[in-house]
C-alpha positions, -999 to 999 in steps of 0.1 A, spaced: 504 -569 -598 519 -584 -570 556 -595 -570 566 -632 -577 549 -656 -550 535 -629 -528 502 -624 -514 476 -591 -524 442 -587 -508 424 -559 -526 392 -533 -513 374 -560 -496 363 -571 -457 365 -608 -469 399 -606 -491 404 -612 -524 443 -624 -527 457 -623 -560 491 -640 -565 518 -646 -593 534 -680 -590 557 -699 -613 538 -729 -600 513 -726 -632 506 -712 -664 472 -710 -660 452 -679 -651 432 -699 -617 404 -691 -599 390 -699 -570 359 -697 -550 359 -660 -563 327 -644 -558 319 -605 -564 303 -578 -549 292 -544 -560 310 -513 -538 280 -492 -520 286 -463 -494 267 -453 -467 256 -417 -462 287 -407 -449 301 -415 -477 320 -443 -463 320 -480 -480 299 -503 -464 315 -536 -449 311 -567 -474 284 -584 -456 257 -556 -468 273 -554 -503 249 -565 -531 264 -597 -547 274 -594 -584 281 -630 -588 281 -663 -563 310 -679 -559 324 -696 -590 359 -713 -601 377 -716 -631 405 -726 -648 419 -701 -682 447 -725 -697 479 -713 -712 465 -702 -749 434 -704 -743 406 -679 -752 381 -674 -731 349 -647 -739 324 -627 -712 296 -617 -721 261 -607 -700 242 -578 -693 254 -549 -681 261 -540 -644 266 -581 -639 304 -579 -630 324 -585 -664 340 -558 -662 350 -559 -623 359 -593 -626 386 -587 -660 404 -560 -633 400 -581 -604 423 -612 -625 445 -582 -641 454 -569 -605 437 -537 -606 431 -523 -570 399 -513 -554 380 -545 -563 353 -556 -543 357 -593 -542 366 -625 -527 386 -654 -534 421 -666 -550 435 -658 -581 465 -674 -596 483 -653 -622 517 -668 -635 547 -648 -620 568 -637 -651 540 -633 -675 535 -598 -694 503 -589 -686 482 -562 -710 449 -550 -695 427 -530 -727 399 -507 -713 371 -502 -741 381 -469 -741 413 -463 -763 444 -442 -744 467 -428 -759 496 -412 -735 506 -379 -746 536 -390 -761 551 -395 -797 535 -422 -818 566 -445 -810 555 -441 -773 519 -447 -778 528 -480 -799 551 -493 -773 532 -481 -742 532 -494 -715 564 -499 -720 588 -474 -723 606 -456 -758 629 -460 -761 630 -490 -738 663 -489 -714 672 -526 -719 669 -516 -758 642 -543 -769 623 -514 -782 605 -526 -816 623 -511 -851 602 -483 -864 598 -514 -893 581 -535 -868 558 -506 -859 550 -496 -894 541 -535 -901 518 -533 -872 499 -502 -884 494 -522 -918 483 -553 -902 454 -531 -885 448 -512 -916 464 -480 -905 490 -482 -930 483 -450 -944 495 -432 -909 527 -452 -908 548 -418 -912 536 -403 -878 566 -430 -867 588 -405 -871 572 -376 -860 585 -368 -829 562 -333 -823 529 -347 -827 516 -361 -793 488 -387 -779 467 -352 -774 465 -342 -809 461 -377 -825 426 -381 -799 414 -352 -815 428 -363 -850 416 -401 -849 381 -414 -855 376 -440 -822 376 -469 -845 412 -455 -856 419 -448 -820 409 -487 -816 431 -499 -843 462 -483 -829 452 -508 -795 455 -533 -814 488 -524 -830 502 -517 -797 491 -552 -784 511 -565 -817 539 -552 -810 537 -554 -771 529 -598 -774 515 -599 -744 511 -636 -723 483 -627 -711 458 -603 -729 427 -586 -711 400 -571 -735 370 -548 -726 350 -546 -753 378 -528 -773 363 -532 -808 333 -510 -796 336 -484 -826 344 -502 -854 326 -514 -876 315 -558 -881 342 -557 -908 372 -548 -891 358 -561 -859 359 -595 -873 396 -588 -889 415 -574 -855 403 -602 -839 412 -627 -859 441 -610 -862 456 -615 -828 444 -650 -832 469 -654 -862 496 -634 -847 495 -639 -810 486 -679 -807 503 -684 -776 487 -656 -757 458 -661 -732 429 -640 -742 401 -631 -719 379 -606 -735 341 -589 -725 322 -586 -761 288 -576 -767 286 -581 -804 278 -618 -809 296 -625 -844 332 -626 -819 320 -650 -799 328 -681 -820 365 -667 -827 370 -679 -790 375 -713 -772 346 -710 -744 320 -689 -736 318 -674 -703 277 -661 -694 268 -647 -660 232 -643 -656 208 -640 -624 243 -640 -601 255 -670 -616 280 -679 -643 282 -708 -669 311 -715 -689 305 -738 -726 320 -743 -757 322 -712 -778 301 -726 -806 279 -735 -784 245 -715 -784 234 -701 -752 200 -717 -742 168 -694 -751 169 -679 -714 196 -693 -693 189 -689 -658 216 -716 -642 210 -725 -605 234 -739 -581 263 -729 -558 282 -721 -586 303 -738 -613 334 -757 -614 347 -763 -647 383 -774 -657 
């Protein structure tokens, strides 16, 4: 991410500037409209005004806390857009984001990494173990965490300072591999969470119990999450749908008409 205040335009002809202020809280956007990347036969990118659009312009406002869910089919821009608010680079795209300056920012791919380091590393990543400032979590905080996602009964690899990322991959089921994430974004307590469909592999059960989870233990943390599975959708505070290029944001409880197919410029909601 970009440093405090400044300015970061990102793999696009029309510019897409993200920028950390300590003017807001909020996660902001505006007039942001996406694009999907295309080459020509050279293999070089084509400019923006050729680009197929992903979705028309839209602006929104994520307040401090809030929870805010993606969902639509796939290839419509969730994805691009969750990296485009986290920072990521290489985004085709358009628009201004507002990001708060000092917030800790944790962006969760659907597919769980796990560095190749000892289990304390892989907890506390991306942060570093043992942290230089020492506010490295106790191994008691990180054994808590591995109960509270129901890994409890791998608590001892704490200690185990052989064993590396590499070997638990191989080790771990994915929906274990999962369940460490969500210990990690425990003990991490992020200000503002970005998740990608990270509950892919498990099962409805302990879908429904890691999220609820962070809702318990993370209350002040801003949560915007893709999800395919429907039952998650209610555990959040609005609904985000982008169909046919445009996106509609509702109440979370709210059932998505039959076939939603919203027309206009795009929307503006507060």
């Amino acid at each position: 991410m970009a440093a405090p205040d400044a300015k970061q335009k990102f793999n696009s002809s029309a510019g897409l500037v993200v920028r950390r202020t300590p003017a807001t809280e909020k996660l902001v956007l505006r007039n942001v409209t996406l694009r999907r990347p295309a080459k020509d036969g050279d293999g070089n990118l084509l400019p923006w005004e050729k680009l197929e659009t992903l979705v028309e312009p839209f602006s929104l406002t994520v307040q401090k806390g809030e929870r805010l869910v993606l969902t639509g089919e796939r290839g419509c821009g969730k994805s691009t857009l969750v990296k485009a608010i986290a920072g990521l680079p290489g985004i085709t795209a358009a628009g201004e984001i507002l990001v708060p300056a000092n917030a800790r920012i944790l962006d969760v791919p659907q597919k769980p990494y796990l560095p190749d380091v000892p289990m304390r590393g892989i907890l506390t990543y991306p942060d570093k173990y043992p942290d230089p400032k020492g506010k490295s979590p106790t191994d008691e905080e990180m054994e808590d965490a591995m109960k509270l996602v129901g890994l409890g009964h791998y608590a001892h690899f704490i200690k185990d300072e052989k064993t590396t990322g590499a070997a638990y991959s191989r080790q771990f089921s994915l929906g274990e591999q999962q369940a460490i994430i969500f210990a990690r974004i425990l003990l991490y307590k992020p200000d503002v969470l970005f998740l990608d469909e990270v509950t892919a592999s498990l099962d409805k059960k302990s879908r429904m119990t890691l999220y609820q989870l962070l809702l318990d233990k993370l209350p002040d943390t801003t949560i915007v999450s893709i999800a395919h599975n429907e039952e998650v959708i209610p555990l959040h505070d609005r609904h985000a749908h982008i169909e046919n290029k445009q996106m509609t944001v509702r109440p979370a409880n709210e059932p998505l008409p039959p076939a939603a197919a919203p027309s206009g410029p795009g929307l503006n909601p507060t």
